[in-house]
N, C-alpha and C positions, 0 to 999 in steps of 0.2 A: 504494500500500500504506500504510495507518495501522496504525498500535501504538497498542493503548489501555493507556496505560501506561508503560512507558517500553521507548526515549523512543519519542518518537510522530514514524514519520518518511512521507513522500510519494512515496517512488519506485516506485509504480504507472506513472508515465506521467513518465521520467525526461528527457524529451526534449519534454514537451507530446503534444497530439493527435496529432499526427503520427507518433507511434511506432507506433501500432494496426497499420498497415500493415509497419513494418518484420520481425514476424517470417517475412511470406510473402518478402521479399525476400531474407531470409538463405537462404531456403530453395533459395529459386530461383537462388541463387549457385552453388549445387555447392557452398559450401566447408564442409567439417564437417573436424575435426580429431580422429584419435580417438587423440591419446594428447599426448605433448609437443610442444615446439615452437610456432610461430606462421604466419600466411598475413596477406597484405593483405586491412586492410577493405571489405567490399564498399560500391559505392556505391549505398548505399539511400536513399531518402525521409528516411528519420528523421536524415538526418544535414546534409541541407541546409539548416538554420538554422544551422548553424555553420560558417563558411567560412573563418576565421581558423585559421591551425595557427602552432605553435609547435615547435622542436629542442629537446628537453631530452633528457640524460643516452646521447645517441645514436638517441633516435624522434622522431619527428613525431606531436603532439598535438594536439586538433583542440578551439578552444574555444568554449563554450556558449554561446552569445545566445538570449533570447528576448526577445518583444515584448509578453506577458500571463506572469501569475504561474504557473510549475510548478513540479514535483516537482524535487528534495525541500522542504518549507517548507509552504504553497509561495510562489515567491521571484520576481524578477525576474533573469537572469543576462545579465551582459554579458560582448562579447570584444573591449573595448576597450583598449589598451594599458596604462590605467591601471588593468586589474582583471586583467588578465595579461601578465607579460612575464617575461625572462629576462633575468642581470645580463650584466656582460663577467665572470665564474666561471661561466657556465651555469647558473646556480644559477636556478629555478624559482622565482617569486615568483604569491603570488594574492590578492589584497584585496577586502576590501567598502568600496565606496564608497559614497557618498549625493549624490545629483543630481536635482535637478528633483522634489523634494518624495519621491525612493523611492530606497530602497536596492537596492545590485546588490551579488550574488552573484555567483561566480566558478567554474569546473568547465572539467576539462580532461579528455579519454580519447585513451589510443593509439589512432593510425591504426590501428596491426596488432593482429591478433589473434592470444593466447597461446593456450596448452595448460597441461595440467599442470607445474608445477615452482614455483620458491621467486620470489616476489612479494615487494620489499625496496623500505622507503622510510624517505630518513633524511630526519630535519628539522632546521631551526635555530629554533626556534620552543617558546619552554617551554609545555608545553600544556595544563599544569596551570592556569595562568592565563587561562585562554582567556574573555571574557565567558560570561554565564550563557546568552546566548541563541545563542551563536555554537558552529559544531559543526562541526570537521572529518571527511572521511571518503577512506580508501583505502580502494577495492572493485575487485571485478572485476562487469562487466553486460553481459547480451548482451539485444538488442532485440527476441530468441526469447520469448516467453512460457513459451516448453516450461522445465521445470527451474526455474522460478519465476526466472526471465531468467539463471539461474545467478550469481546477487549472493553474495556473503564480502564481510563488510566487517568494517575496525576503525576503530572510530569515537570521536571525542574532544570530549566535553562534556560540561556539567550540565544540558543540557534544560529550561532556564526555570528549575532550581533555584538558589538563592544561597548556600546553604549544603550541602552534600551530600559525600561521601567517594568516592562514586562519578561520576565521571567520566569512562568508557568504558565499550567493550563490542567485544568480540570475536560475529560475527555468521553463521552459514550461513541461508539464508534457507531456508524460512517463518520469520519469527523465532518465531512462536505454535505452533510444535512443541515439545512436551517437550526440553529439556535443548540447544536450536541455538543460544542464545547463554550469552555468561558474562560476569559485569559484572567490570570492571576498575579501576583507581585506576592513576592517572598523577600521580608524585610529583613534586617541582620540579627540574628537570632543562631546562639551557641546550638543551639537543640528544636526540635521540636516532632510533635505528633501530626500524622496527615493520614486520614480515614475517608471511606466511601462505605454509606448505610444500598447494600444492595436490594432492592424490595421490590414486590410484585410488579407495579407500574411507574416506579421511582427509584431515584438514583439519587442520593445526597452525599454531597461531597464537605468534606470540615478540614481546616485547618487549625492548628496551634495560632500559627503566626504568621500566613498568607491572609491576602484580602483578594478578595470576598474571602472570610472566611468560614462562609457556609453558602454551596449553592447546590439546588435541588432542578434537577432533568426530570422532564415528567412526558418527554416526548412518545413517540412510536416504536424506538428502538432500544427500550431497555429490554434485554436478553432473558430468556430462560437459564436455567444452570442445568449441567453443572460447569464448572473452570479451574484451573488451578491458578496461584497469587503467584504470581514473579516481580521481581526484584533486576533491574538493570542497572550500569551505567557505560556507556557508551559514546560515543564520537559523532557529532553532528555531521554528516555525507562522506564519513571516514576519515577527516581529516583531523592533523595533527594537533595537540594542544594547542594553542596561542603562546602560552608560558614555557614549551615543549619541557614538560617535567609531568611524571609521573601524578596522576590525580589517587584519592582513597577518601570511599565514604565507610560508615560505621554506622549500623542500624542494631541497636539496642532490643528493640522487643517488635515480635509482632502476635497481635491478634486476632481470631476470627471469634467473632460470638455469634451464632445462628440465630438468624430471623426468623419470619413466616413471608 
């Protein structure tokens, strides 16, 4: 998927070629979720480039590697200890490194798959600051096609901008539908919490310390479940820092508490 525009992101094929095949295999799972709560992820195709998992916050999270540039960027990502790991506090760490002439990205998703309810992620990471090129992302994605993969995302950066006010976005996907996203400003702030209330015919999105810091989608395209919660940071059109030094965020807790 591109945005022409802003920002311009890649996640048509979040996982490389090998996703194409993954929505017949959700299919073929039996597992459809139709309200709250969560099931284990099924094990499909799209998921065997990444073999490395990770504990954080009480899940098992399964990290990205590739071997050619994808979505989103598009990037190279590694699941190498040094571009994910977790401290002795649990605390969830994810970096870009730069090795052998290319940078690597960093992306993590729950094994299990959620349902409806409240999607909570706090950071230690001021994210106002964040390089011009570098872009963090909480979302939810399913490898379904159906429901435009059922993606919400909140997203943080300036998109190749160096100067700009806007520095997020709150997202129900298609983004290119009237009124699915709303751009936000994240103010300087050591920490903070960033949640999406996922619910029948609504999508409410909260902030700590962004403005708007509460806006509610009540559009056409809020999704069914189920999905798993990922976790990015990544390169705005693959390209290099601005600072060219190594970036690193730290996400402290995440929660899922089931809705209806």
């Amino acid at each position: 998927m591109i945005r022409v525009g802003f920002p311009v992101r890649f996640k048509m094929m979040a996982f490389g070629a090998a996703l194409v095949i993954a929505g017949a295999a959700v299919v073929a799972s039996g597992l459809v979720l139709s309200g709250s709560g969560s099931a284990d992820l099924p094990a499909t195709a799209s998921h065997r480039t990444a073999d490395r998992t990770v504990e954080f916050s009480g899940y098992a999270w399964v990290v990205k590697s590739s071997t050619t540039r994808i979505g989103p960027g598009p990037n190279y990502f590694s699941d190498s200890p040094g571009n994910v790991w977790t401290d002795r506090h649990g605390h969830l760490h994810l970096k870009l490194t730069h090795a052998n002439g290319r940078w690597y990205c960093a992306e993590v998703f729950s094994k299990r798959l959620f349902g409806r309810g409240r999607y909570s992620f706090t950071l230690a990471t001021p994210l106002h600051r964040l390089d011009p090129h570098v872009v963090v992302g909480l979302f939810t994605w399913n490898d379904s096609p159906a429901f435009h993969d059922r993606e919400m995302d909140i997203e943080f950066g300036r998109f190749g901008r160096v100067i700009t006010l806007r520095n997020g976005d709150y997202v129900v996907q298609p983004y290119y539908h009237n009124g699915n996203w709303q751009e936000i400003h994240q103010f300087a702030a050591a920490s903070s919490t960033e949640a999406f209330d996922w619910q029948t015919r609504a999508v409410t999105f909260r902030s700590s310390t962004a403005v708007p810091s509460v806006w509610t989608y009540t559009g056409p395209d809020v999704p069914p479940p189920p999905a798993n919660a990922h976790i990015n940071l990544w390169l705005y059109r693959g390209a290099s820092p601005l600072g060219d030094k190594p970036v690193e965020i730290i996400v402290t807790h995440f929660t899922f508490t089931p809705g209806r």
